[in-house]
VOGU-3710 file (C-alpha; in Angstrom, 3 decimals, decimal comma):
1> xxxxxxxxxx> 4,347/15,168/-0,264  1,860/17,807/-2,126  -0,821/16,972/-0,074  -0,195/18,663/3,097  0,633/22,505/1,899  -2,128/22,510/-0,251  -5,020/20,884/1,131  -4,533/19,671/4,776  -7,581/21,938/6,051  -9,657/19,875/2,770
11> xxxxxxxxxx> -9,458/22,184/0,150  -7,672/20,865/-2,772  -6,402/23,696/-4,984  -6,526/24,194/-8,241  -3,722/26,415/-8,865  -1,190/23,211/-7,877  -3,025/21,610/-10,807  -2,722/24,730/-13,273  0,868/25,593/-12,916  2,815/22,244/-12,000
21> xxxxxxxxxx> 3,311/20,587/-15,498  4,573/22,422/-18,559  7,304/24,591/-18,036  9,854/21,313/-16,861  8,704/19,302/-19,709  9,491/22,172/-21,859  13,184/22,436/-20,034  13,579/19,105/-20,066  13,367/18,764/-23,899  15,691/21,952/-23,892
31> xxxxxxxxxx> 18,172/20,280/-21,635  21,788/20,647/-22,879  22,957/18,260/-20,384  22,888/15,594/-18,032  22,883/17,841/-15,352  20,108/20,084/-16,571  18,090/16,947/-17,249  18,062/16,238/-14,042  16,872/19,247/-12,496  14,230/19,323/-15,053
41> xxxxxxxxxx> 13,377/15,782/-13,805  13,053/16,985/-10,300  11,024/19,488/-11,356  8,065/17,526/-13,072  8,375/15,236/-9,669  7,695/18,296/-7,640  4,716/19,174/-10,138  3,576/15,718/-9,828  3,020/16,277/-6,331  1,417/18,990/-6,211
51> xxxxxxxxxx> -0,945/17,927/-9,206  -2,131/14,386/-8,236  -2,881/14,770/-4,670  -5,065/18,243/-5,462  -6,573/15,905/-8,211  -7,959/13,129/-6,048  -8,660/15,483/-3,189  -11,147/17,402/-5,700  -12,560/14,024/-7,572  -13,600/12,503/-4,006
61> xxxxxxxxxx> -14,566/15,531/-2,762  -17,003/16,268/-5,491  -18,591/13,074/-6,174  -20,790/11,696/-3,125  -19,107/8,565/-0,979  -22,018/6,054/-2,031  -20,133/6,463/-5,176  -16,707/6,847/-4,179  -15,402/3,464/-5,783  -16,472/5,565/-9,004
71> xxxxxxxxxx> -14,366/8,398/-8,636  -11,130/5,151/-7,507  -12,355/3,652/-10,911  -12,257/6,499/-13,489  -8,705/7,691/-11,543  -6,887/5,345/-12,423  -8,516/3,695/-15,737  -7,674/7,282/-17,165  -4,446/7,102/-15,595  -4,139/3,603/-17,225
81> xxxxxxxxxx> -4,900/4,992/-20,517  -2,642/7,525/-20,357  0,356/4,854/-19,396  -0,698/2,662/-21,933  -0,244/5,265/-24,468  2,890/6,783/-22,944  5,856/3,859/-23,621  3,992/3,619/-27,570  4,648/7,230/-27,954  7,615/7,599/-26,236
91> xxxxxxxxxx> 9,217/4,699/-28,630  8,131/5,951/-31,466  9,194/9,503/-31,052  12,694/8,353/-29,618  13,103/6,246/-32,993  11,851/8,631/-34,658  12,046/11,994/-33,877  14,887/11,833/-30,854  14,306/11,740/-27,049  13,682/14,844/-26,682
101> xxxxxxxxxx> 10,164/14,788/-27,831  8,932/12,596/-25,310  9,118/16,034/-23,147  7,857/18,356/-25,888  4,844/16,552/-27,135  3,513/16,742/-23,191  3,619/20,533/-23,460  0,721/21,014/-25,360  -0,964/18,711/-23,714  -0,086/20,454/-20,347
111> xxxxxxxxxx> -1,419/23,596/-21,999  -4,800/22,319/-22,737  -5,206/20,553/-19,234  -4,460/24,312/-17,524  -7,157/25,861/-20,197  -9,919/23,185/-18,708  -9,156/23,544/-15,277  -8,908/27,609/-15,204  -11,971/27,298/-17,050  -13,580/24,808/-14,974
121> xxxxxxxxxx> -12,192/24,178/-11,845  -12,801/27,099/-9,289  -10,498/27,730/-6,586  -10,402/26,653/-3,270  -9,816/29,550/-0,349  -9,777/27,022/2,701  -6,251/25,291/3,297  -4,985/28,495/4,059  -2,503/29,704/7,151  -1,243/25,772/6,983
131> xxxxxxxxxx> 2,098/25,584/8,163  4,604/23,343/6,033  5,852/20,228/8,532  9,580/21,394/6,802  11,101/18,629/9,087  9,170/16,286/8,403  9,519/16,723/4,834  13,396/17,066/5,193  13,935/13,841/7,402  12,223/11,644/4,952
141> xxxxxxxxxx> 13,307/12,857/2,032  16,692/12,762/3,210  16,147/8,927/4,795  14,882/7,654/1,309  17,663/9,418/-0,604  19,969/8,043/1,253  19,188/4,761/0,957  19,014/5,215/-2,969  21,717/6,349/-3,073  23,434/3,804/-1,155
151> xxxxxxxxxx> 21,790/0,679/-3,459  22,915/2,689/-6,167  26,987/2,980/-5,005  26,330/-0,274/-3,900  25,593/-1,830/-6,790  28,065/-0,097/-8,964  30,967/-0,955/-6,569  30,769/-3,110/-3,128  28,126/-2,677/0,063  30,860/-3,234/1,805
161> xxxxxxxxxx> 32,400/0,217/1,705  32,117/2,264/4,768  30,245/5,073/3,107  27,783/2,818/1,546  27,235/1,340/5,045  27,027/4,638/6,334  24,694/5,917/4,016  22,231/3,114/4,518  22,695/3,447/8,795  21,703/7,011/8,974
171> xxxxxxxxxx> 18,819/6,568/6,239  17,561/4,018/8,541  17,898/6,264/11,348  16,409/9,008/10,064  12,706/6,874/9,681  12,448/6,990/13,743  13,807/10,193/13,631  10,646/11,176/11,332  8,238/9,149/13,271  8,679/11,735/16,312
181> xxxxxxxxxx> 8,938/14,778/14,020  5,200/13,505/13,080  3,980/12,838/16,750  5,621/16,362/17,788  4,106/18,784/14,804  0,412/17,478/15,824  -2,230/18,727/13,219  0,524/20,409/11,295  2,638/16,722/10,347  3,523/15,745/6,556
191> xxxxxxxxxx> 1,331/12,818/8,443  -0,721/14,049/10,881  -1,368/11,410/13,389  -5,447/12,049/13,288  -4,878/10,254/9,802  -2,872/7,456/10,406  -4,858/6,811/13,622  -7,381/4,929/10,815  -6,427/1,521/10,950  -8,095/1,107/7,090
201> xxxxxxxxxx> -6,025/4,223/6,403  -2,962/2,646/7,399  -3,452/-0,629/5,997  -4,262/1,142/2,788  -0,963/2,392/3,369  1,539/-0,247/4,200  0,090/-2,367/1,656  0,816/0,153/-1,180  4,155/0,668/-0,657  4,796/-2,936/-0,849
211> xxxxxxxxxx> 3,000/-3,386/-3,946  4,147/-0,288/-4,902  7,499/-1,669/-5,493  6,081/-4,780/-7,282  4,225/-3,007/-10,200  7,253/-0,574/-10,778  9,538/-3,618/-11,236  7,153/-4,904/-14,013  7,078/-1,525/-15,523  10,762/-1,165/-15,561
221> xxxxxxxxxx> 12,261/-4,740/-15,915  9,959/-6,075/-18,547  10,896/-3,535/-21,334  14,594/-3,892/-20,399  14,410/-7,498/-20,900  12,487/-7,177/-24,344  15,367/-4,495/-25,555  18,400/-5,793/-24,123  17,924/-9,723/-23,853  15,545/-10,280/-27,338
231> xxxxxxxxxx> 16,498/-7,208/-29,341  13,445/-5,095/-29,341  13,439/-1,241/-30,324  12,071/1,345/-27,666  9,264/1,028/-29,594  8,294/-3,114/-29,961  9,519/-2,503/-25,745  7,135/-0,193/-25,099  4,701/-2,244/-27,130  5,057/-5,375/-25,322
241> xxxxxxxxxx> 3,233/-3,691/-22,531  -0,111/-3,361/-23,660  -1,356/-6,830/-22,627  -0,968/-5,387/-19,357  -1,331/-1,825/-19,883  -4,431/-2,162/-21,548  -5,761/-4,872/-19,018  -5,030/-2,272/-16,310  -7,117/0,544/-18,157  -9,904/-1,911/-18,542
251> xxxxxxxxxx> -10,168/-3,665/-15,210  -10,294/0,267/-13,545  -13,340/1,005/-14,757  -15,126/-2,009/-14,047  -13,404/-1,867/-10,593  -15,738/1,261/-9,306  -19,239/-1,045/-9,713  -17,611/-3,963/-7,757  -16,170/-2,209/-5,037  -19,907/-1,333/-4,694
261> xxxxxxxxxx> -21,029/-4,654/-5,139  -18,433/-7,118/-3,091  -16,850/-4,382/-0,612  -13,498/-3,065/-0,911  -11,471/-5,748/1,065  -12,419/-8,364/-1,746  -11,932/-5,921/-4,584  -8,158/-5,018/-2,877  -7,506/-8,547/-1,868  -8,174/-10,140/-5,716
271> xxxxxxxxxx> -5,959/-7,045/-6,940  -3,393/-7,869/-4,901  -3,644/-11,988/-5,551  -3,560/-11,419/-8,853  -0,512/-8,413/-9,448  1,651/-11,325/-7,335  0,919/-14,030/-9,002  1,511/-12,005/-12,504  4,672/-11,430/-11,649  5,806/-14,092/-9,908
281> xxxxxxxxxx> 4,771/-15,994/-13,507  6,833/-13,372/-15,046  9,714/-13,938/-12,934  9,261/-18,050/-13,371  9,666/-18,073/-17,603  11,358/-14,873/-18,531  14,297/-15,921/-20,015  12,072/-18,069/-22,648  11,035/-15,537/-25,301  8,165/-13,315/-25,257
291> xxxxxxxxxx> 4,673/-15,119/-25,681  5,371/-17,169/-22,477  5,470/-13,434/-20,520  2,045/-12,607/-21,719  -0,132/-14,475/-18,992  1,474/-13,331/-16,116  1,580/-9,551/-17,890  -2,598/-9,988/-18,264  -2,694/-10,890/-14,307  -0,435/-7,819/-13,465
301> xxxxxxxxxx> -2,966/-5,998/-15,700  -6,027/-7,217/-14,329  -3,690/-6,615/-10,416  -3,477/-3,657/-11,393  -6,316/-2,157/-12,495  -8,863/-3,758/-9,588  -6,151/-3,342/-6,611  -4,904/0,868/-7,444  -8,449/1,578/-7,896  -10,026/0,066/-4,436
311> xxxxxxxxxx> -7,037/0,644/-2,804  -7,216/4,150/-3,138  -10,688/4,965/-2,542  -10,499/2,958/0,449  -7,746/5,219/1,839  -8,949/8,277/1,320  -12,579/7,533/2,065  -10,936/6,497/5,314  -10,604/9,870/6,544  -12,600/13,073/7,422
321> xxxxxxxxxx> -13,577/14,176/4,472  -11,720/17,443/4,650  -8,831/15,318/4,570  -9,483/13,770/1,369  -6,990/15,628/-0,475  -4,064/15,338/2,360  -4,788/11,431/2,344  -4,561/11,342/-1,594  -1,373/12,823/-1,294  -0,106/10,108/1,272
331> xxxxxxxxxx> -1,270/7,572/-0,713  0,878/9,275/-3,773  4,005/9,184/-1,694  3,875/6,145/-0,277  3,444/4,869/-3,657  6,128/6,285/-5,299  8,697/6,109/-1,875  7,583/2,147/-2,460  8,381/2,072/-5,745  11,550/4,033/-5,871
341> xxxxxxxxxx> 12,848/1,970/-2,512  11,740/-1,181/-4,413  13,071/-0,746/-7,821  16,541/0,548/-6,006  16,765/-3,101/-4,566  15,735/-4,141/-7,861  18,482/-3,146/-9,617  21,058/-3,668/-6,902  19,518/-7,580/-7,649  19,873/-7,264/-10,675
351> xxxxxxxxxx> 23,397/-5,706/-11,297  24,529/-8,385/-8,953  23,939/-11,319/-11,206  26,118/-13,016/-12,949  23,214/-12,102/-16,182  20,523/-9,693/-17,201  18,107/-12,058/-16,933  19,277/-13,851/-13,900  19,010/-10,580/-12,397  15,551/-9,724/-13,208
361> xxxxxxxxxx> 14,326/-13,058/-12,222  15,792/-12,796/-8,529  14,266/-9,147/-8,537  10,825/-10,094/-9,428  10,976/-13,167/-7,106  11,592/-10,692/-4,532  8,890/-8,610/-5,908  6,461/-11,323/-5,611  7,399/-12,011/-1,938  6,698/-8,049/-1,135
371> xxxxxxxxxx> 3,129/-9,004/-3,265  2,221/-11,519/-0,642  2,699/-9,418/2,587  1,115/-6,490/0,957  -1,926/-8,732/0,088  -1,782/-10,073/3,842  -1,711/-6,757/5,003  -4,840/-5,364/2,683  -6,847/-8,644/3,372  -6,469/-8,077/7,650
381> xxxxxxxxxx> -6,822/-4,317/7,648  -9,161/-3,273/4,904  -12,983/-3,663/6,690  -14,951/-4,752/3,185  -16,393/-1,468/2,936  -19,144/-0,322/0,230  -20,635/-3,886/-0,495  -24,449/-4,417/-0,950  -26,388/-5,851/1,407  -30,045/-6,970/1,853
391> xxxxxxxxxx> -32,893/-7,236/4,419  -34,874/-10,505/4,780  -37,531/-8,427/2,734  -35,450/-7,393/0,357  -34,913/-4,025/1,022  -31,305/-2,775/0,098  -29,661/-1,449/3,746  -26,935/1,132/3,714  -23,209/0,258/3,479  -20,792/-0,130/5,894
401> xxxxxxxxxx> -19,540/3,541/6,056  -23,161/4,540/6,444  -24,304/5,887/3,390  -27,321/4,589/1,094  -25,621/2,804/-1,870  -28,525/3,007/-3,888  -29,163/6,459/-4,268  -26,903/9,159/-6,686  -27,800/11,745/-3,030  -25,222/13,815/-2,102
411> xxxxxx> -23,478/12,800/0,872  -24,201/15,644/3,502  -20,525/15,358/4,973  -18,743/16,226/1,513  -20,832/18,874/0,912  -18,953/22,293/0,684
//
């Protein structure tokens, strides 16, 4: 939900990027309990949302929209990087050195990231006089909290109690109850309906919260399978991974040239194809050792890496482009709202089996069946966008969104 206070008139700041990271890692390492954990968990979400919306908004912004599949393509490979290093690191300091220093070892890093931004990032003065859509904020947050809630009560006890029921009603009511909060607060909306009225936009949209849910199941399943079911340490878990951590990295930055070359509605649809049929593989031999997981972890990489990519630079190139940074930080909550929805029903799947890996096969079957709408959705709303096309003479012709995809020229409408 960062996207709106900071950058809804289209300047992403950099102050949400300079202050939003260091000082909850640091708490959270310090955390002498459960509680304070928590809070120090909510806190890095909060700076998460004010960091990775202001980060996109800037990236597009910056870099001309003959070239925006680019800017999609370096995102997320360096966001694949990072996650393909963070569950190595993060087993071997648990084995090692304790838990704790999977929150201390990001604090220098935080550091440095502030240094290069103060240094080179200047900051943005338009955005200002915004006002916060506080309802809108507060009736979503409260309908998808409620409903985690519920799966998690749920799953621990029965659904059939009447505050589980109850929970799960007035989350559900809530979502209509948001829809006219939008429709009433006009320019001003957590979504303003100028955004959504882009049918790419909100295909973009729909189709990552559903496959939102999918990837997070991998993330989360996979390594509880390796540990729990085969015996693995944090470590070999976080390990067994990389075939599609590293596949993800990869496939990003080859994903910027093609969205270029085939359009953005092939580039999304072979993404999504692929992150499906990777896990519904997954979800058809775990249960039969480790090797036999590979294949479907490559296709989930390779998913990955071209759908994230395409996906997002077709949302937010979608939009004005002072909206860049206010679509990027749609895009980021409709991710993780996906995700967190999806993995809830995961693991209400999963506790509900009469086995661990029972469980996680009926959850990623599930998973798979989300994959298949989302890619249904992408495929019908996505126009194919950015592809290359020629005259009978030869001569290259500009893409679909208008600009010349040949030259590095800045686009005149992202201009400051």
């Amino acid at each position: 939900m960062g996207g709106s206070p900071t950058s809804s008139a289209g300047g992403a700041s950099s102050s949400s990027v300079r202050w939003s990271s260091e000082p909850s890692h640091c708490s959270g390492g310090l955390a002498p309990n459960i509680g304070l954990l928590i809070a120090a968990r909510a806190l890095m979400g909060i700076g998460g949302a004010m960091m990775w919306p202001s980060v996109l908004g800037m990236v597009y912004d910056i870099i001309p929209k003959s070239r925006s599949g680019l800017a999609g393509g370096l995102i997320i490979g360096v966001a694949g990087l990072g996650n393909s290093i963070g569950p190595l690191l993060g087993g071997i300091l648990t084995d090692t050195l304790g838990w704790r220093w999977i929150f201390f070892v990001n604090v220098p890093v935080a550091l440095l990231a502030v240094l290069v931004v103060i240094r080179n990032v200047p900051e943005s003065t338009r955005g200002s006089g915004i006002r916060v859509d506080v309802a809108g904020i507060a009736s979503l947050s409260a309908a998808v909290v409620l409903v985690l809630v519920a799966l998690d009560v749920g799953s621990a006890n029965t659904f059939a109690s009447p505050w589980v029921l109850g929970m799960i009603a007035v989350g559900v009511l809530l979502l209509p109850v948001f829809v006219l909060v939008q429709r009433r607060q006009g320019d001003d909306a957590l979504v303003p309906p100028r955004v959504v009225a882009s049918r790419q936009f909100s295909g973009a949209l729909i189709s990552i919260v559903l496959l939102g849910s999918v990837f997070f199941g991998v993330l989360v399943y996979v390594p509880q399978y390796l540990e729990k079911e085969l015996g693995w340490s944090a470590f070999a878990a976080g390990a067994g991974l990389l075939p599609m951590m590293l596949t993800f990295a990869a496939v990003s930055f080859a994903a910027g040239p093609l969205y270029h070359r085939i359009g953005s509605r092939l580039v999304v649809g072979i993404g999504a194809a692929c992150l499906t049929a990777g896990v519904l593989v997954i979800a058809l031999v775990i249960g039969t050792g480790y090797l036999p997981l590979v294949p479907g972890l490559v296709l989930c990489g390779i998913g990955v890496g071209l759908y994230f990519s395409a996906v997002t630079t077709a949302a937010v190139t979608a939009v004005r482009p002072e909206d860049s940074s206010l679509a990027g930080g749609i895009v980021y909550m409709g991710n993780v709202a996906g995700g967190s929805l999806g993995l809830g029903v995961n693991t209400a799947i999963v506790l509900a089996a009469a086995a661990l890996t029972a469980g996680i096969r009926n959850a990623l079957l599930v998973d798979a069946v989300l994959g298949v709408v989302g890619t249904i959705v992408a495929i019908a709303l996505i126009r194919s966008e950015g592809s290359r096309t020629r005259t009978p003479s030869g001569r290259r012709e500009t893409s679909a969104s208008g600009d010349d995809p040949s030259g590095p020229g800045i686009d005149p409408r992202r201009t400051r």
